[in-house]
N, C-alpha and C positions, 0 to 999 in steps of 0.2 A: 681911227687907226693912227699908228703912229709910227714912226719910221723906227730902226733900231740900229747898229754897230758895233758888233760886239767883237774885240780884237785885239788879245792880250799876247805881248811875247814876252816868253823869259829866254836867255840864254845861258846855257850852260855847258861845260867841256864841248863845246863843238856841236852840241846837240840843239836844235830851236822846238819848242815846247809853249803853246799857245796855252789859255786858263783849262781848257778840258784834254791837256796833256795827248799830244797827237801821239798815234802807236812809233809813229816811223818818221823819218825823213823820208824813205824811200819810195819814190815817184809810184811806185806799183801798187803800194800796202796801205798808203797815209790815210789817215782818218783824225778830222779836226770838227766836228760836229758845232764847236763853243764859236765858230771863225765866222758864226754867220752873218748876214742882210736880210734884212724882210718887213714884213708889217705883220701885226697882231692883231687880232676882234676879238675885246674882251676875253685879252690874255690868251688866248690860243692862237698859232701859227696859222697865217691863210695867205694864199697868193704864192706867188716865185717868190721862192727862197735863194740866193745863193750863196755857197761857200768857199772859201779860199786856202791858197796856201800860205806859208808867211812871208813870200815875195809878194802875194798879193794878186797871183794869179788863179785866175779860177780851178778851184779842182770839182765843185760837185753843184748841179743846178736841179732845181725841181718843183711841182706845186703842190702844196699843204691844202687841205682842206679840215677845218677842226681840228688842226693839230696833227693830223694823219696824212702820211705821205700818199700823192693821189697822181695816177696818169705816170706819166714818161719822167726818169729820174736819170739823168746822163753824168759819171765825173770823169775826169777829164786829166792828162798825163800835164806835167808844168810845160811842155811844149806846144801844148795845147791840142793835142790829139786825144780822140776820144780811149778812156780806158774801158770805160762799161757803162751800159745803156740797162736800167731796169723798169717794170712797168711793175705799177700799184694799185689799187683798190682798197681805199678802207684801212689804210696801213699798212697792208701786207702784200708780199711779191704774187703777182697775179700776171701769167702770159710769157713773153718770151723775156731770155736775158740774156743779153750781147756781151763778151768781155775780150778786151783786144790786146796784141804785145804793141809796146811803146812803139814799133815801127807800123803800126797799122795793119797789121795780121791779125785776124781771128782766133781768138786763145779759148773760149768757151761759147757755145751754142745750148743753152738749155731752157726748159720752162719749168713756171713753178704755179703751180695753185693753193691758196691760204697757204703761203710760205714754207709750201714744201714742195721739195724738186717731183713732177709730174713731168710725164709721156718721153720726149728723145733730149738725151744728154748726148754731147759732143763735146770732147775735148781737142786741140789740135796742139802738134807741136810748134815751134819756131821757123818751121820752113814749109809750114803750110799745107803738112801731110799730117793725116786725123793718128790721134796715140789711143784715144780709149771712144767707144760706143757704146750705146744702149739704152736701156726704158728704164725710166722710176715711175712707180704708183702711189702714189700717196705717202713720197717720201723714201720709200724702198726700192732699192733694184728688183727688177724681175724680167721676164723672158731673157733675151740672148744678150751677153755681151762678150764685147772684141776689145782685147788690145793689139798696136801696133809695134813694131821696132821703125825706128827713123825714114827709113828706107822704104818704109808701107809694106813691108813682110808682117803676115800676121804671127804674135807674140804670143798670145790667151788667147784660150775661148771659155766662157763658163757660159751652163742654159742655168738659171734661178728656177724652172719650172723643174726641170729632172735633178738637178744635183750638179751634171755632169761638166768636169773639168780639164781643158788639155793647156799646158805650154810646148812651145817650140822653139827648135833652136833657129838662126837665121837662115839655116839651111833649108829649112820645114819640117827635119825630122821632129818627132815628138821625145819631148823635154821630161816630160812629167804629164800622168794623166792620175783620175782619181774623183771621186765621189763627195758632195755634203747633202746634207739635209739640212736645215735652220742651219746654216754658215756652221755647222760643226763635220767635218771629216766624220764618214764613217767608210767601211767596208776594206776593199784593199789598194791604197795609194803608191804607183810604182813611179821611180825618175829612171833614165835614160841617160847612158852615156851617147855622145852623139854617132860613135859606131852600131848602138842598137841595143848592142848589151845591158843589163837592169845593175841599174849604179846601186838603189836602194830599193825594201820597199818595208813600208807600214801598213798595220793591221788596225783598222779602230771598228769601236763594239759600241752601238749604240749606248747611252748612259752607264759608260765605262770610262771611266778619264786617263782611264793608263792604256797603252799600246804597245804591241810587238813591232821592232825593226828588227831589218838585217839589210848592213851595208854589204858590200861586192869587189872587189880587186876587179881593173877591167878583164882578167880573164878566163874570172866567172866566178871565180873562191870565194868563200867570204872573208869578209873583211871585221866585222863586227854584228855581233849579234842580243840583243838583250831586252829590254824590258823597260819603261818608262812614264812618268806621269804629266805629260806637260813634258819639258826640258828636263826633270830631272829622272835622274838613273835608277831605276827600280829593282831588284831581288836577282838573280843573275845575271851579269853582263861577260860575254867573253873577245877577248880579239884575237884574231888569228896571222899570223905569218900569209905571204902570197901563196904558199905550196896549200893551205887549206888547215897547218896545223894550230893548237892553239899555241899561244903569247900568254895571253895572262887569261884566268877564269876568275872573275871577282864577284861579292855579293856587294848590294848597295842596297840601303832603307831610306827613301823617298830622299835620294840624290846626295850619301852621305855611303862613301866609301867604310865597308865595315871588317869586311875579311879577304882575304887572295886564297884561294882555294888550289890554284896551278897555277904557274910561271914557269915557261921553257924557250930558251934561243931557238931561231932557226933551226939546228942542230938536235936538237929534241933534247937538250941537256939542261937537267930542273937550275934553277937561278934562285937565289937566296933571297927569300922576302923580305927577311927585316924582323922588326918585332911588333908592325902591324896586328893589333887580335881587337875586335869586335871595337873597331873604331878609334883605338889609342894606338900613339907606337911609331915607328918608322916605318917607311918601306921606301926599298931599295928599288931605283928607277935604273933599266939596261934598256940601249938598243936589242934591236930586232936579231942583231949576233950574237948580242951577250955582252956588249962591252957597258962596263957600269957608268954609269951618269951622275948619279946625283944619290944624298939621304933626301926622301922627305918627311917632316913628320906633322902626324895628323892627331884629329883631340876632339872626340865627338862626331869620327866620319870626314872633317871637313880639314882639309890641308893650311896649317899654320904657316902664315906671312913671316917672313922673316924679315 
């Protein structure tokens, strides 16, 4: 066996950069793998390994076997406080894994089996109060998980067995509740104003990629209503004035403004569109009164940068 030293720095703008180019300076993220110490047996790593930063303080220690990270893998903040504690077998993350903020608070609690996150994940915030819980299975979230808001008010709830999804506001009113199935929304997803009233809600169809909303005025009107694939705007979209009337009635083809069908002010008085038609053209932009704004003009649905 033979000893080893491997410990290249280059400098550059401000940045320090060892031969296997560390990701970061920063105490939290850095990874320098090339910074190591150790002995070899016929060419593979065996025994405590340790790594550095390029003050030359320890950032990561652990033992090789075959080349394969094996047993208890600790690195370490340049203050010398532990950052994260991992456990191996055979190479791969096996058992619990400890990860800490730079003042010695608990930042991650979770375990992994053949290097994928298994049984309770814990995440905490900075002051010590838990932000996110739950179970992974072989990699996957499933049964229940929790988010928190700072304060330890619960934030989310999602169950991975039933679908079923709620957010809330820090009051505890509910925020938003709603349905998946394989992490894809289906059924009908409603949000909440925090007086009660439904701000929006969407319609998804299983192995359907486009969806019906309608947005809400808090005092109950709609606000908008139309048709969608993803983000973009799909085949009739209308918005309406607070009183419940319509604003504008537009078509759109997979998120590409085509034609204005109606446009009226508050006042129910029709408003000049333009020369907007089937995608080309101007069209003329009023407030909700009537008062003109702006030309825009559009060329293939999609509004020209000027």
């Amino acid at each position: 066996m033979k000893k080893i030293n491997i410990l290249f720095l280059i400098f550059s703008f401000s940045l320090v950069f060892s031969q296997g180019k560390p990701t970061t300076v920063d105490d939290s993220s850095f990874i320098d793998y090339d910074s190591g110490q150790g002995e070899y047996s016929e060419k593979l790593k065996v025994g405590e390994w340790k790594y550095y930063y390029q003050d030359k303080k320890i950032w990561c220690v652990g033992i090789y076997k075959n080349d394969l990270k094996e047993g208890k893998w600790t690195t370490y903040y340049r203050n010398g406080k532990i950052r994260e504690i991992e456990n191996y077998k055979n190479g791969k993350k096996n058992g619990e894994n400890l990860s800490y903020y730079e003042d010695g608070k608990l930042r991650f609690k979770n375990y992994y089996k053949d290097d994928q996150l298994n049984e309770v994940f814990e995440h905490y915030y900075d002051n010590g109060k838990i932000f996110e819980k739950g179970n992974y299975k072989f990699g996957k979230r499933f049964d229940k998980w929790q988010s928190f808001y700072k304060d330890g008010k619960l934030e989310s709830f999602r169950n991975y067995n039933n679908g079923e999804y709620f957010k809330y506001y820090p009051s505890g009113k509910v925020k938003e509740s709603g349905k998946y199935k394989d992490d894809i929304k289906i059924g009908k997803w409603l949000r909440y104003y925090e007086n009660g009233k439904i701000e929006f809600e969407e319609i998804y169809e299983l192995n359907n990629p486009e969806h019906q909303y309608i947005y809400y005025y808090e005092n109950g009107n709609k606000k908008t209503e139309g048709y969608a694939n993803g983000f973009e705007k799909n085949k009739i979209v209308t918005h309406y004035h607070k009183d419940g009337t319509v604003f504008i009635k537009s078509v759109y083809e997979n998120g590409k403004l085509m034609n204005v069908l109606e446009y009226k002010d508050s006042k129910r008085n029709n408003l000049e569109v333009g020369t907007l038609k089937d995608g080309n053209g101007i069209l003329k932009a009023y407030t909700s009164e009537g008062i003109f704004i702006d030309n825009y003009e559009y060329v293939s649905g999609k509004k020209k940068n000027r």
